[in-house]
N, C-alpha and C positions, 0 to 999 in steps of 0.2 A: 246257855241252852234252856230252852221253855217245853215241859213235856206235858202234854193235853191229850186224855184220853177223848174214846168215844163222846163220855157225858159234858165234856165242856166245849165251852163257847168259845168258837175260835175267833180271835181279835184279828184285825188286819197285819201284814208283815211290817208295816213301815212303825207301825203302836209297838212291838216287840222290842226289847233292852239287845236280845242272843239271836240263835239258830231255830225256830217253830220244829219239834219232830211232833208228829202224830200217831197217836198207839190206839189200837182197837180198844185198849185196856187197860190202865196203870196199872194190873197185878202181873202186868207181860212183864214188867220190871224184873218182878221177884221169881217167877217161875220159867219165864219165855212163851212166845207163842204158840207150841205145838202142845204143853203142858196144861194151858191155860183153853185152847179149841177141848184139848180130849176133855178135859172135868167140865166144859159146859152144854158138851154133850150127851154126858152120861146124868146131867141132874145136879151136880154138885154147886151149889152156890159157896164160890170163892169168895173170904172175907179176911182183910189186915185187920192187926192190932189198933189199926189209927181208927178203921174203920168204926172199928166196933165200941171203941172208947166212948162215939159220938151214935151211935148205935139209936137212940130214941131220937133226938134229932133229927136224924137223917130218915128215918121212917114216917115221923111229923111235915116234913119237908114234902114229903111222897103223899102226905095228904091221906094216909092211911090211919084208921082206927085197928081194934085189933083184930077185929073178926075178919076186915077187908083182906089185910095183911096175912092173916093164918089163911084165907082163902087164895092166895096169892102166893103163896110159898109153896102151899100145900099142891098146888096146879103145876107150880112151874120147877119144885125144887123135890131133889130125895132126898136131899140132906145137906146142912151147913157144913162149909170147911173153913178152919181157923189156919189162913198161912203164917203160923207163929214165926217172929223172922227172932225171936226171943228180947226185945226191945221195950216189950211193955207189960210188966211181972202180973197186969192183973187181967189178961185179956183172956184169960179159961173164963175167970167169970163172968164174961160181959158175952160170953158166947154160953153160957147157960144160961145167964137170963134173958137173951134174945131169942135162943130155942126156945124156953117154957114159951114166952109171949107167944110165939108164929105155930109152936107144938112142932116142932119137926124135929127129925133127926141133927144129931151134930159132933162133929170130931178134929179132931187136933192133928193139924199135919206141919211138923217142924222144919224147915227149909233153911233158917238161916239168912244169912246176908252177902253169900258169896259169888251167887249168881248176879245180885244186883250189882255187886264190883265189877263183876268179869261185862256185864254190860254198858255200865258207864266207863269202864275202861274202852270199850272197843268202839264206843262213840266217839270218845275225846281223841282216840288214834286214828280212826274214820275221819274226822275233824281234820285232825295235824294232816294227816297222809294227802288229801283235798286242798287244803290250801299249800301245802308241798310243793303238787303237782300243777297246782295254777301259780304258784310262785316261779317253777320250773317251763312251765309253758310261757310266763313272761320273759324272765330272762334268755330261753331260746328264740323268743319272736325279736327280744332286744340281740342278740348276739348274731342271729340272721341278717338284720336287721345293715348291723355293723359289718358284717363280713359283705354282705350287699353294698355295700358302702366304700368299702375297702377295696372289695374285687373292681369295682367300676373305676376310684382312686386309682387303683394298680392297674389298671388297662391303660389308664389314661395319662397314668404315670411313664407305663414302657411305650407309647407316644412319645412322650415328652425326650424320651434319652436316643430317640432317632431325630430330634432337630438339631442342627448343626448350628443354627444362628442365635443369638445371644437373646436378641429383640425377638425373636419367633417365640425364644423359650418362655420369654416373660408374660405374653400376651398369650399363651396354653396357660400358663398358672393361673394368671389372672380367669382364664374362662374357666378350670380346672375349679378352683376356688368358690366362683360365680354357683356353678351349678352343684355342688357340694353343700353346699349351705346357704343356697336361696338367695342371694344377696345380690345386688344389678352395681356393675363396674367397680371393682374393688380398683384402691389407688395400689400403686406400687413405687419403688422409690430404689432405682438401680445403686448399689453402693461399689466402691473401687478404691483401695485403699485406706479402707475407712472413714470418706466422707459420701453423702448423697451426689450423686452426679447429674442424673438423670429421673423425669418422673415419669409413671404410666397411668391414665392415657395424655394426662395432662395435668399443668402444677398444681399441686393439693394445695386445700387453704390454710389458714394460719395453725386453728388449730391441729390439724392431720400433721403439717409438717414440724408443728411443738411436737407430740407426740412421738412420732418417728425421731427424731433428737435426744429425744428421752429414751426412746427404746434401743438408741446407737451407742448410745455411752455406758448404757446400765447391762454390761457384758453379761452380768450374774442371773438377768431374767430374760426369758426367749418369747416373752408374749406381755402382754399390757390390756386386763379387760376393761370394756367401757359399758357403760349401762344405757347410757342413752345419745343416738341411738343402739340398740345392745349387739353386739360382735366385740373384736377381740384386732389386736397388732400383732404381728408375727415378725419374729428376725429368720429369714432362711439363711443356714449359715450351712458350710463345708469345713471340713475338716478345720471348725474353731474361725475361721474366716466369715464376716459377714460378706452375702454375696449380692442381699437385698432383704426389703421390706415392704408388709403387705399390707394393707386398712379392710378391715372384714367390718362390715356395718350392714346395719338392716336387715339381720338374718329370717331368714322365713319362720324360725321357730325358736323366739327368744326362751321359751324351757330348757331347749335342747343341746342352751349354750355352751355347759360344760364338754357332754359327749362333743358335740362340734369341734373344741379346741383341743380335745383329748385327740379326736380326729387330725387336726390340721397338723398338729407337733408331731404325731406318727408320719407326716408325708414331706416336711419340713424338707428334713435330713434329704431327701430321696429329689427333694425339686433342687436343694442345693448342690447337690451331687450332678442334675441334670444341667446348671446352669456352669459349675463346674468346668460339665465336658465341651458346653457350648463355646465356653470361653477359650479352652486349649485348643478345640477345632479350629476356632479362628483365629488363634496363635500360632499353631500349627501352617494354616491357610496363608497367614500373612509369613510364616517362617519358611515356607514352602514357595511361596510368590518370589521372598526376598532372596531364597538362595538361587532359584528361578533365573531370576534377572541377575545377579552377582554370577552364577554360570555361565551364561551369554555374556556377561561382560568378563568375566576369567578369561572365553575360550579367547573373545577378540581380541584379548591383550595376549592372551598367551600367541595368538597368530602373529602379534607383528611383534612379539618379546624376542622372535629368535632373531630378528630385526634390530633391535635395541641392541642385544649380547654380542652382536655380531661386530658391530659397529665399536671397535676399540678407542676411536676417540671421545674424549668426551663431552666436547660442543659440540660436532656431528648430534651425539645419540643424542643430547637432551635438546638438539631442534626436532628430532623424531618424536620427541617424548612430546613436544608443544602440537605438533600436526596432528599427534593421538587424541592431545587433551581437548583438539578443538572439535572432533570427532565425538570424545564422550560428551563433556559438560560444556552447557553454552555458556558464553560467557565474550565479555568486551575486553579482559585486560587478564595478561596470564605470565605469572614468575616462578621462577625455581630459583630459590635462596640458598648456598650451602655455606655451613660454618666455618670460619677459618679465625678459631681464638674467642674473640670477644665481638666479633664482628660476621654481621650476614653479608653476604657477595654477590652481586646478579648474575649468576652464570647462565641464566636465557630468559626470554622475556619476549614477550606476544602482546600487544595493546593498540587502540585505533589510533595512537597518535603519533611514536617514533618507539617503536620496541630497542630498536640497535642503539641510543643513546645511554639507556638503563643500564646495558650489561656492564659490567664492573664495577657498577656505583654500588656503595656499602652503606651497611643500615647498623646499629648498635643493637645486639642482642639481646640489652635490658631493658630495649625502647618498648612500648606497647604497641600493636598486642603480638608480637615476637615474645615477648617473655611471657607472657601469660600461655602461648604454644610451647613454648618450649619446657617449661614449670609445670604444667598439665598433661605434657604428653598427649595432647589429644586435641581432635579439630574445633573451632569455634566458628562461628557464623555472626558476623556485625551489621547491624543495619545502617541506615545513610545516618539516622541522628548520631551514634555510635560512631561514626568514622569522622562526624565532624568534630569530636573534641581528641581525636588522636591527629598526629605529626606524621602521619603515614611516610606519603608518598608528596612529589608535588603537587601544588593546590589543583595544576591542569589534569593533573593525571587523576584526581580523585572527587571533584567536582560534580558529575556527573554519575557518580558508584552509587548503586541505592544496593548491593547488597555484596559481601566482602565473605572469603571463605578463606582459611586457610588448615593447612592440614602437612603436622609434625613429619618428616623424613628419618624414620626410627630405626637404629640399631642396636644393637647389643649395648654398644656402651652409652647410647645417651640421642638424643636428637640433631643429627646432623642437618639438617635443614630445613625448610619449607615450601612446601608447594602454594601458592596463592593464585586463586580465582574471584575474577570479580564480573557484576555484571552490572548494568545500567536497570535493570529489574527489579521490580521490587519483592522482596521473598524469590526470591529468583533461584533457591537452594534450598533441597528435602532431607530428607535422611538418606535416602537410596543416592543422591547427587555427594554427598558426606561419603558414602559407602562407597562410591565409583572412584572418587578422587582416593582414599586413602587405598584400595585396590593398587589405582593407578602409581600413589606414591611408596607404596611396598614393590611395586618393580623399578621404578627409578632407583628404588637404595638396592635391589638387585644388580640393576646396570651398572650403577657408578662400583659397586663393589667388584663386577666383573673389570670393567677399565683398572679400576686402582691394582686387581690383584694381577691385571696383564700388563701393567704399567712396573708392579713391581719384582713380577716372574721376569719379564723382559729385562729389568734392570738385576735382576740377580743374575739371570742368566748370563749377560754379560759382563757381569763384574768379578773381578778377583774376591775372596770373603775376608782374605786377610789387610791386602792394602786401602779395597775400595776403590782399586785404577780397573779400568775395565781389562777383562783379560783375554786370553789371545782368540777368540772367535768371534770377539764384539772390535775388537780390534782389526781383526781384517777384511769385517764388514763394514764400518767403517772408512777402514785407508783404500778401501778398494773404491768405493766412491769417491774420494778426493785424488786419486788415484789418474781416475777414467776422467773426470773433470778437470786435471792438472793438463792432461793429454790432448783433452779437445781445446783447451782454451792457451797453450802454451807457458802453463801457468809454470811457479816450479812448489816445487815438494821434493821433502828429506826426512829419510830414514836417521834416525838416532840408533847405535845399540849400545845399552851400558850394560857394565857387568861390574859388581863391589871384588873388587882385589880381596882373593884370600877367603872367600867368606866361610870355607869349611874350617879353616882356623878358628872363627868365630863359634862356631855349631859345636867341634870339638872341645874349645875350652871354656865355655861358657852357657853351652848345651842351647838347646832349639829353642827355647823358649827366649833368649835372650835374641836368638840372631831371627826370630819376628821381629823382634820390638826396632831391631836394625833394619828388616827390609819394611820395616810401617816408617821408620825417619825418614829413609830415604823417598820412600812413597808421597810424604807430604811436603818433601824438597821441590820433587817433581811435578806435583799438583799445582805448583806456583807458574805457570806458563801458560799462554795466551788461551783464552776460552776456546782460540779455534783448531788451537793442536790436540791433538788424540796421543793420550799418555796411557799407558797400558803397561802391564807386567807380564813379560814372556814365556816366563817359567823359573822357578828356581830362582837364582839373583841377578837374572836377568832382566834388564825393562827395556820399554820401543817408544822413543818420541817419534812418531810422524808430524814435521814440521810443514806448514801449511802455509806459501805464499812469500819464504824468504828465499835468498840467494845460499849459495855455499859458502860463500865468506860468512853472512853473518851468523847461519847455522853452526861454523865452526868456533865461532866468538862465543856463542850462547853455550857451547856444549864447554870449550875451556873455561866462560866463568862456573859454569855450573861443576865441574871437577876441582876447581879451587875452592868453593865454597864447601865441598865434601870433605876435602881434606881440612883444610884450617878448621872444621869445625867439630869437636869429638862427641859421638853422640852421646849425650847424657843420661844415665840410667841408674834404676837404685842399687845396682851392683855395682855402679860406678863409671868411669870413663871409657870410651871404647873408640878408639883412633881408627875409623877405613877411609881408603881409597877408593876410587873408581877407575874404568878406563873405560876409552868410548869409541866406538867405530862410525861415521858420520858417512850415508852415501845419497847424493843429488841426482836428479830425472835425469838423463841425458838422453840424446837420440836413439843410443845403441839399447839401451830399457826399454823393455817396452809391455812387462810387467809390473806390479807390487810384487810376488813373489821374486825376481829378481833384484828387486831396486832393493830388500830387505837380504836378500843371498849377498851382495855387496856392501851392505852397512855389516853383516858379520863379519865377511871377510879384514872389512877394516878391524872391528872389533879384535879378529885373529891379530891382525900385524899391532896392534895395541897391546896385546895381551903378551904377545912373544919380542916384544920390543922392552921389555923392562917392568910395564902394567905402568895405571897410575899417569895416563896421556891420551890423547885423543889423537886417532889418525884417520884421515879423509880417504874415502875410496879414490884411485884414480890418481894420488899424488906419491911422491914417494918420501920415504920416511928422512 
C-alpha cells in the first residue's frame, strides 16, 4: 500500500509497487480525520516527531526566511502542537526551537501509536475482506457458470434416457458433447463385448483409432488428454462395462480444458447408463418381437398338437409332423431320425426326389454331424461347402443342399433323435427358423412320448404283470376278432383250457412265491407257439390258447405234446425240484357255436371232464372220454 497525503505528487496507478490510498493529511494516520478537521480549525498547527526532526529543512524547502515564516505562523496559526507518538526522545526540543524561531505558542499532545495500528489494521482487513468478496464473486460466476452448464447437460441428458434406439443414443451424445465444449463432430466408437464395432459419424483415422485402443485396454484411466489439437478421450462406461468411446478435439476454449473434462466424466456415468437402457429397450424389443413370433408359432402348433396327440400311431403322426414342417420352415428335403442303439432310423422323410425310399434306411450315430448334434445337444446349421466334406446322405440327395439344419429331439435321458431340414438356399436358416424347428421338435418328443406311453398303457393293460401273456380282456378282444373272422371265412379256430393239477398243493407247501415262479414256467412253455395264436392267462392257474387256423385233430396233438412235455419236465428252482401236471380241455368252431363266449364255455367244460376224469389228460369238447 502507498499512503500520499495532500502535499504529494501523485504518480500514475500503473508507476505504483501496491494499493494508492489518498489522505487529506498523513497526520490522519495518527489522530483520524475528525481530530485532525477540529485542531485545523481552531488554529492548531499539527506537527510529528519526523516532522519536526527535519524542521529547518522543511521551512528552507518553503522558501521561508524567518521573519516571512513568523509572519506566516503568526496569521495562520495559535499555536503549535507536537503529536508526540513517543518515538523520537528529542522532539520537545525541536518543538522549542521551531517556536522561539516562528514566536508562537506551543504544546505537547501525547497520542501514542495505537490509533495508527487500529488504522493500518482496518486497511489491511478492508484489503483482505475486497479481495474476499471479488474472490467470492468469481467463484460464484464460476460455480453459476457450471451449474448453467450442468442444468443444460441434465436437460439434455433426461433427453437422452427417453431414446429408445442405440444409434439415436449415440448421435444426442455426440451433439450433446458438440455443444458442451465447442468442438464440431466429435468421433465416437460403439464398443460390445469389449472390442470397437462400430464408428460415428464415420471411420476415425489412424491415429484417433490408436488412441481409442489405448483407452480400451487401459481399464485404470477413463479419459486420455491430448494437446494438440487440445480436447480429451472419454470411455462411457456402465456399471464397469465399456459401452463406448468418444474423441473431444478442437475445444472452443483450450483454458477451460480441465473444467471441460471435469464436466464430461460427471455426464459419462449418466450417458452410459442411457445407452445402457437403449440397449435393453432393444433387447427387450427384439425379446418381445421373438417371443411375439414363437407365440404365433406356439398357438399354431399348439392348434394341430391335439392333432398330433390324437393320432396314436406313429408313422401317421410323424407324416402330420412333415405337413406341419412344410407349413413352418421352407425347405426341399425333410427327416426325422430316431435312435434305436447306435444307429439313426428314417422313420419319415419329405425331399423333391423319392421321400418313401429313405424311410428305414439307417445312418451311424457317430457319423458327422449326427454326433456333433447329438454331443451338443443343440441345433447346428451347415453350409454347401460344409456338406461337401460330410457322407451325409446320397450324393443325389445332397448335391443340390446349399444350406443344412438340423435340430436334437431331447428328452430327459439324452437325445433321441433328429429332426433335419434342408434347403436349396443359400443361408436359407435364421435363428427365429432355429427357434421354429426346435418348437416344432419339442412337440414331436411330445407325440412320440404320447404313442410310446399309449403303446405301452395299451400293452399293460392287456397283459398279465406276472407272466407277460396277455390276460383275459386283451384276450377276448382279441379271439373275438378271430373269432368273427373264423365265422365269415369258414375258417376254423380252438379254444385251449389248461389248468396245472394240484397247484394249491404247490402255494401250500412251498408258499406263493414259489407257485409264481411255476405259473411264469409254465407261461414261457406256452409262449412257444405260433405268432398267430393268442396265449393269454385266465386267472389263477388257469391259461387259454386260442388256436388259429388248425383242425381239431391237430389241436389235440399240440395240446398232448404240450402236457407231456409238462410233465417229463420238473420245473427247476432254487428250492429245488417241483414235478406238475397239466390237464386240458380242447373245444373247435362247430356250426352249433356261434359265440367266443361259447366256444370257451365248452373248452371248460372239456377242461371239467379232464379234471374229474383223473387230471393230467387232455379231453376234446364233443368226444367222449
Amino acid at each position: 500500500m502507498v499512503f500520499l497525503g495532500a502535499c504529494s505528487v501523485r504518480p500514475q496507478a500503473a508507476q505504483l509497487p501496491g494499493q494508492l490510498i489518498p489522505l487529506d493529511h498523513c497526520i490522519i494516520m495518527l489522530i483520524g480525520p475528525e481530530r485532525w478537521k477540529h485542531a485545523t480549525r481552531s488554529g492548531s498547527y499539527l506537527l510529528t516527531p519526523g516532522w519536526l526532526r527535519t524542521w529547518r529543512a522543511q521551512i528552507a524547502a518553503w522558501g521561508f526566511k524567518q521573519e516571512i515564516a513568523r509572519e506566516f505562523f503568526q496569521e495562520t496559526t495559535k499555536e503549535l502542537v507536537l503529536l508526540d507518538t513517543g518515538v523520537d526522545p528529542d522532539a520537545a526540543t525541536y518543538l522549542a526551537e521551531l517556536a522561539a524561531f516562528v514566536d508562537c505558542p506551543s504544546r505537547i499532545e501525547p497520542i501514542g501509536l495505537d490509533y495508527l495500528r487500529l488504522y493500518l489494521r482496518d486497511l489491511i482487513l478492508t484489503k483482505r475482506i475486497k479481495r474476499l468478496e471479488t474472490h467470492q464473486r468469481e467463484v460464484l460466476k464460476e460455480a453459476n457458470r457450471k451449474i448453467a452448464e450442468y442444468a443444460m447437460a441434465f436437460d439434455l441428458l433426461i433427453q437422452l434416457s427417453s431414446i429408445q434406439s442405440e444409434e439415436a443414443t449415440i448421435h444426442a451424445i455426440r451433439d450433446l458433447f458438440a455443444m458442451l465444449f465447442g468442438c464440431s463432430d466429435p468421433t465416437y466408437a460403439q464398443v460390445r463385448g469389449g472390442q470397437m464395432v462400430q464408428f460415428f459419424p464415420t471411420l476415425p483415422t489412424f491415429t484417433v483409432h490408436s488412441i481409442f485402443e489405448q483407452l480400451l485396454v487401459a481399464t485404470e484411466n477413463d479419459y486420455i488428454l491430448i494437446d494438440e489439437p487440445a480436447g480429451f478421450y472419454l470411455r462411457i462406461q456402465y456399471q464397469h462395462e465399456s459401452m463406448g468411446l468418444i474423441a473431444i478435439s478442437n475445444i472452443a476454449f483450450p483454458h477451460h480444458r480441465d473444467q471441460y473434462l471435469s464436466l464430461a466424466l460427471a455426464i459419462t456415468n449418466l450417458c452410459g447408463l442411457a445407452l445402457a437402457n437403449a440397449r435393453t429397450f432393444s433387447m427387450l424389443q427384439e425379446a418381445e418381437q421373438a417371443l411375439r413370433y414363437e407365440r404365433e408359432i406356439t398357438e399354431h402348433l399348439r392348434q394341430t398338437m391335439s392333432d398330433l396327440t390324437s393320432d396314436l400311431d406313429q408313422e401317421q403322426m410323424l407324416h402330420k409332423v412333415m405337413v406341419q414342417l412344410e407349413q413352418l420352415i421352407p425347405h426341399q428335403m425333410a427327416l426325422i431320425l430316431l435312435r434305436e442303439g447306435v444307429m439313426l432310423r428314417v422313420a419319415s422323410a419329405q425331399n423333391l426326389f423319392n421321400d418313401a425310399r429313405l424311410i428305414g434306411t439307417y445312418f451311424a450315430a457317430n457319423q458327422q454331424p449326427f454326433a456333433a448334434i447329438i454331443q451338443r445337444k443343440k441345433a447346428i446349421i451347415l453350409n454347401h461347402d460344409q456338406l461337401a466334406n460330410l457322407t451325409l446322405l446320397e450324393p443325389e440327395l445332397t448335391r443340390d443342399i446349399r444350406t443344412w439344419m438340423g435340430v436334437p429331439l431331447l428328452q430327459q435321458e439324452g437325445v433321441i433323435g433328429i429332426l433335419i431340414v434342408a434347403s436349396t438356399q443359400v443361408n436359407a436358416y435364421s435363428a427365429n427358423h432355429v427357434m421354429i424347428a426346435q418348437v416344432l421338435a419339442h412337440e414331436v418328443v411330445i407325440a412320440l412320448q404320447n404313442v410310446r406311453m399309449f403303446q405301452e398303457m395299451h400293452t399293460l393293460a392287456g397283459t398279465d404283470p406276472l407272466t407277460r401273456l396277455y390276460n383275459r380282456r386283451r384276450l377276448t378282444e382279441l379271439a373275438e376278432a378271430a373269432f368273427r373272422h373264423a365265422q365269415k371265412t369258414n375258417g376254423n379256430i380252438a379254444a385251449i383250457f389248461i389248468d396245472i393239477d394240484h397247484f394249491k398243493d404247490v402255494n401250500d407247501t412251498f408258499g406263493h412265491g414259489v407257485g409264481d415262479k411255476v405259473l411264469e414256467y409254465l407261461a414261457s412253455l406256452l409262449r412257444q407257439v405260433r405268432s398267430s395264436d393268442i396265449v393269454a392267462r385266465y386267472g389263477g392257474e388257469e391259461f387259454v390258447i386260442i388256436s388259429i387256423g388248425h383242425t381239431t385233430q391237430h389241436v389235440r396233438l399240440f395240446a398232448e405234446r404240450l402236457r407231456q412235455e409238462v410233465a417229463q419236465q420238473p420245473v427247476n428252482l432254487p428250492e429245488g425240484q417241483i414235478a406238475i401236471t397239466i390237464s386240458l380241455g380242447v373245444a373247435s368252431l362247430t356250426p352249433q357255436i356261434e359265440s367266443l363266449a361259447a366256444l370257451l364255455r365248452f373248452a371248460d367244460q372239456a377242461l371239467y371232464q379232464a379234471k374229474t376224469s383223473g387230471r393230467n389228460r387232455v379231453c376234446v369238447w364233443g368226444e367222449t372220454a
